[in-house]
C-alpha positions in Angstrom: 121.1 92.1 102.4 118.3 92.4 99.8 119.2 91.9 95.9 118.8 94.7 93.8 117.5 94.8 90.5 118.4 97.3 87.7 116.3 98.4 85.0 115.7 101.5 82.1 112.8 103.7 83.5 111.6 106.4 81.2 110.4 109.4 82.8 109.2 113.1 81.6 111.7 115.8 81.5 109.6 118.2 84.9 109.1 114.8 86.7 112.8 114.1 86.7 114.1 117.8 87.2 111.5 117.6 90.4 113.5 114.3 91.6 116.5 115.7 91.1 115.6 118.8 93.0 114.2 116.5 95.9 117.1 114.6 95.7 119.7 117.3 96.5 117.9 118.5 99.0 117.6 115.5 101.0 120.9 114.6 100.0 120.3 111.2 97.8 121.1 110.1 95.3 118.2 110.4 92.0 118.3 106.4 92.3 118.5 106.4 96.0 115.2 109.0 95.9 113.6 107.3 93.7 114.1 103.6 95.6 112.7 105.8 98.3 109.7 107.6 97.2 108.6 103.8 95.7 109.2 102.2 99.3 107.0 105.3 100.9 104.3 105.0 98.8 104.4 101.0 98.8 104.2 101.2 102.6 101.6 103.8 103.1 99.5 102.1 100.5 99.8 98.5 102.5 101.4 96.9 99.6 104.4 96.5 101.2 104.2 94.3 104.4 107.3 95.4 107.6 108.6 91.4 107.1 108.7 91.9 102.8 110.9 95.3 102.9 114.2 93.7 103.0 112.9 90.8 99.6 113.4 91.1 96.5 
């Protein structure tokens, strides 16, 4: 199991109503969405390597 780290993330007022929007209809959480939407984008943009997914 991978370590999570916390941390404050600011965000403007329409991108967060837009999460949360997403959110519930996918049924997440806004944290799990977010954690999500980060890991899609890392993958497609080959930052994130198959083997590095479950690091820190």
């Amino acid at each position: 199991m991978s370590v999570k780290k916390s941390f404050a993330l600011r965000v403007d007022s329409k991108i967060m109503e837009a999460i949360e929007k997403w959110a519930a209809g996918e049924f997440r959480s806004i944290n799990g969405q977010i954690e999500w939407m980060l890991y899609n984008y890392l993958k497609q943009s080959k930052r994130l390597k198959e083997k590095e997914k479950n690091k820190n």
